[in-house]
N, C-alpha and C positions, 0 to 999 in steps of 0.2 A: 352141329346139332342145335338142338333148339330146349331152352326150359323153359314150361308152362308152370302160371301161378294163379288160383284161383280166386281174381282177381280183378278189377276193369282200375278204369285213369282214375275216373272219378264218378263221383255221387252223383246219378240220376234222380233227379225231382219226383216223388211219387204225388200224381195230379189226377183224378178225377173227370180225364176230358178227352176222351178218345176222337182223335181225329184222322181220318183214313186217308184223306188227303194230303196232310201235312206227314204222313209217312209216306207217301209215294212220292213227296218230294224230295225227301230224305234221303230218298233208294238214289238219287243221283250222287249222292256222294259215298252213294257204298259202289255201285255197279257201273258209273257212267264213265267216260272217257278219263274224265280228272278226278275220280273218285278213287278212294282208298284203298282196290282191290287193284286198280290202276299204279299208284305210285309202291306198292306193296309188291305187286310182280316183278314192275319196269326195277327195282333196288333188288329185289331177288335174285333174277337172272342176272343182274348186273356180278352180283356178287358171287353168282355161284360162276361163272364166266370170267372173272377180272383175271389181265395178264400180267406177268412180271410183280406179283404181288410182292416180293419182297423190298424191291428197288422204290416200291411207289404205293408201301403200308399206310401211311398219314392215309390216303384216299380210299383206299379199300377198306380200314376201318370207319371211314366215314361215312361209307355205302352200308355196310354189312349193320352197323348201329343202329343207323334209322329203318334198315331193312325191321328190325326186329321190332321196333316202336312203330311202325306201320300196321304190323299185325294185330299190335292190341287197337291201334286207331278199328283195323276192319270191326272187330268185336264191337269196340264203342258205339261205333256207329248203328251195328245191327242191334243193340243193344235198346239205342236211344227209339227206332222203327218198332218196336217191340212195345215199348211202352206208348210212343200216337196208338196203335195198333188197339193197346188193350181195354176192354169195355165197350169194345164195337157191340158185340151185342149178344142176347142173351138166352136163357135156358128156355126153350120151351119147347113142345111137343112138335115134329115134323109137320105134319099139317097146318101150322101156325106160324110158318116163314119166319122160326128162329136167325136166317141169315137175310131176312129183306131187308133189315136197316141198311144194309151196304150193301142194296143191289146197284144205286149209282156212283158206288164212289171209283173215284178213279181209275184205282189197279185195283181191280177185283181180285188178283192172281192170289192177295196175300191173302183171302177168305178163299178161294176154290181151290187151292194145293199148297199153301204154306202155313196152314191154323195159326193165321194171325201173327207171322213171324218175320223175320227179315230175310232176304234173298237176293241172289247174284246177279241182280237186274240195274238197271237205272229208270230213272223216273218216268220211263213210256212203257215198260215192263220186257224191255230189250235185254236180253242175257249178256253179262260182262262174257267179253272174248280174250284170246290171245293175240290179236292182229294189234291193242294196244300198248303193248311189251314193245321196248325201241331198248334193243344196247350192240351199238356199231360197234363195240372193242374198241372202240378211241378213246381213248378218258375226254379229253378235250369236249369230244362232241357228246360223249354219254354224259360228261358236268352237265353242260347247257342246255342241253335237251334237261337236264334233271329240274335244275333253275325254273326251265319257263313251265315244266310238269306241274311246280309246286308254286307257282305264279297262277296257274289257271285254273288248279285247285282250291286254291284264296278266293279265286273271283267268285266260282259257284257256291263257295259256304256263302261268301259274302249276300248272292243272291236265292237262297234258300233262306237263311236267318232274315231275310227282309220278307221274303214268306209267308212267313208262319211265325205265329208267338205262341207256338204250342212253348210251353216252361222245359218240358224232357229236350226237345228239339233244339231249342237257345241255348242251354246250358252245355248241349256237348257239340254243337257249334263254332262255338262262342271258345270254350276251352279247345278246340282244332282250331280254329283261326291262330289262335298263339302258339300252339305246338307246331303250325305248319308254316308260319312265320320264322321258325326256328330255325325249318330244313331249307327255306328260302335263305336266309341270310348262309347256314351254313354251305349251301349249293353256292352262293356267291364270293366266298370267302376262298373255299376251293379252286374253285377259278381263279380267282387271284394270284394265289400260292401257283397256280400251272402256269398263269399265262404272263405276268405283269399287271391286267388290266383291275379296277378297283369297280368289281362289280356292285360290291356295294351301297354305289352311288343309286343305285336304280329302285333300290329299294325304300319305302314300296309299293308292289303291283296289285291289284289297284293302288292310287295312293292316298286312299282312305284310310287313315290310321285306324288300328286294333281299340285304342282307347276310344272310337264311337260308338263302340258295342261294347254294350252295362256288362255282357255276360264275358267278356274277353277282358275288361277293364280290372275289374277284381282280381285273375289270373297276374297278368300284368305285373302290376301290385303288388304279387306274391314273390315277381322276378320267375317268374315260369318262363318266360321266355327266354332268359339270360341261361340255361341250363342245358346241355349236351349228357346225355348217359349215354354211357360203351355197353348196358344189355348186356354183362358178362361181369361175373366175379374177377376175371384177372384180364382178359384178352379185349383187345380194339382201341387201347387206351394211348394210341398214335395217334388217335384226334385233335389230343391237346396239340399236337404243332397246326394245326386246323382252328380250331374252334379256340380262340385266342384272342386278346385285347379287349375290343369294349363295342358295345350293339351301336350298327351305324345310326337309331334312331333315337336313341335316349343317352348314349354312352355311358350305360352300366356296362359292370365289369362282368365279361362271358368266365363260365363254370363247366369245367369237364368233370362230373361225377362218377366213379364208377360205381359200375351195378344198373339198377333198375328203382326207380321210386315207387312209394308206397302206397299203393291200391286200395281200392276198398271194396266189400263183398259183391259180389254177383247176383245181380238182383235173381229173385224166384218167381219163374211165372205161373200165376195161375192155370189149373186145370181149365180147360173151355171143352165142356160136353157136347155143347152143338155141333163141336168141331170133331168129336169123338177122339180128344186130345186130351191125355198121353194115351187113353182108353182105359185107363185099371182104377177101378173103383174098388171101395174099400172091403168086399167081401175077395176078391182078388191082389190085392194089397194083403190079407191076413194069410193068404195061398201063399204069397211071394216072399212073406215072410216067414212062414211054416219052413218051406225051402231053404231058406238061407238060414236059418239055426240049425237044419238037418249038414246041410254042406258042410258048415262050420264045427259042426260037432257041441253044438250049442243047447245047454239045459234049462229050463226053466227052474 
């Protein structure tokens, strides 16, 4: 089972500078091959699949952990697309092409069927599929496969964040570059533990160090990196024979947490009329509220 908290990783930039482009680049690391919906499935399935779990719990909890830190990643990310997205453009009468500011911007899709929102696309407006889901049932080769998943997912933030200096965009980036630098090391560490081999050494892919990017630098700093959560009050906490010793690139000491870290609110998006988004205006707001004090049995 799964608990939701109403909640994201972290604190979105509120900025002033809608960019329609720098969200459709974004969409590549929600929808596109190495993107988040991507390493979120491929752990899913893995986990919901893994054989022999008791003989071989260190790894299943180390699937099933980040499976669940993935899911907030998807959120992040649609999250961070939301805000490029917001103040494309504005209120005016139908006859007055309220929506021609972004008649050329790149993914129009997220102005003709998503009122300005994020979606299950990558950055050409191609729909995430299941044909990118890979679990052999081999731990061995579902590790590696996971490894170089979260290798190639580094490389596209790496080349989105050179992109765009949108501030929303950088910011959860830049904080995914080091969370995903995490499940890189810990996909290599794993390996190790199965096989003998110290995949460590490889890392990392690119090997452009995190501390080039200002916005992954601070994180860093904070030892965000050095941090493994089990995503569960009592269970998955087999990781720590995993997630153990000290980061093969700065050698601080690694941290298995249980639980979940401490989030902050969910931003609130503006209503957009043009878009006839959410559609309930305030003489219908007073209706929906009449309603639910009737339901409730509620007196003024």
């Amino acid at each position: 089972m799964f608990k939701r908290m109403d909640e994201i990783a972290i604190e979105i930039p509120e900025v002033e500078k809608p960019d329609a482009n720098a969200a459709a680049a974004i969409q590549e690391l929600l929808g596109g091959k190495f993107g988040e919906m991507s390493t979120l499935n491929n752990y899913l399935f893995q986990s919901f699949n893994f054989r022999d779990k008791k003989k071989l719990k260190p790894f299943y909890d180390l699937v099933t952990s980040i499976t669940a830190e993935e899911l907030g990643h998807v959120e992040l990310v649609a999250h961070a697309i939301n805000k490029c997205l917001q103040g494309s453009t504005t209120l005016k009468q139908p006859d007055d092409t309220p929506l021609g500011s972004v008649k050329d911007a790149r993914l129009s899709y997220h102005f003709l069927a998503g009122a300005q929102g994020a979606l299950p696309f990558d950055s050409m407006g191609n729909p995430w599929n299941g044909t990118y889901v890979f679990n052999s049932g081999n731990l061995v080769e579902d590790l590696l496969h996971n490894f170089f998943l979260e290798c190639g997912a580094r490389t596209h933030k790496m080349k989105v964040y050179e992109m765009t200096d949108h501030p929303a965009a950088r910011e959860v980036v830049g904080f995914l570059l080091v969370r995903g630098g995490v499940h890189v090391v810990a996909y290599a560490k794993a390996l190790e533990m199965a096989t003998g081999v110290d995949v460590t050494k490889l890392v990392p892919v690119p090997s452009l160090s995190n501390k080039a990017f200002n916005e992954s630098r601070k994180y860093e700093e904070k030892s965000v990196h050095t941090k493994l959560y089990t995503w569960s009050d009592n269970d998955y906490n087999e990781i720590a024979q995993i997630w153990k010793g000290t980061h093969p690139e700065d050698g601080l000491p690694l941290e298995v947490i249980q639980g979940a870290p401490k989030g902050v609110p969910v931003p609130d998006a503006p209503p957009l009329e043009e878009e006839f988004a959410p559609g309930i205006f305030a003489e219908d707001f007073a209706e929906i509220a009449k309603r639910l004090k009737m339901a409730g049995n509620i007196k003024d």
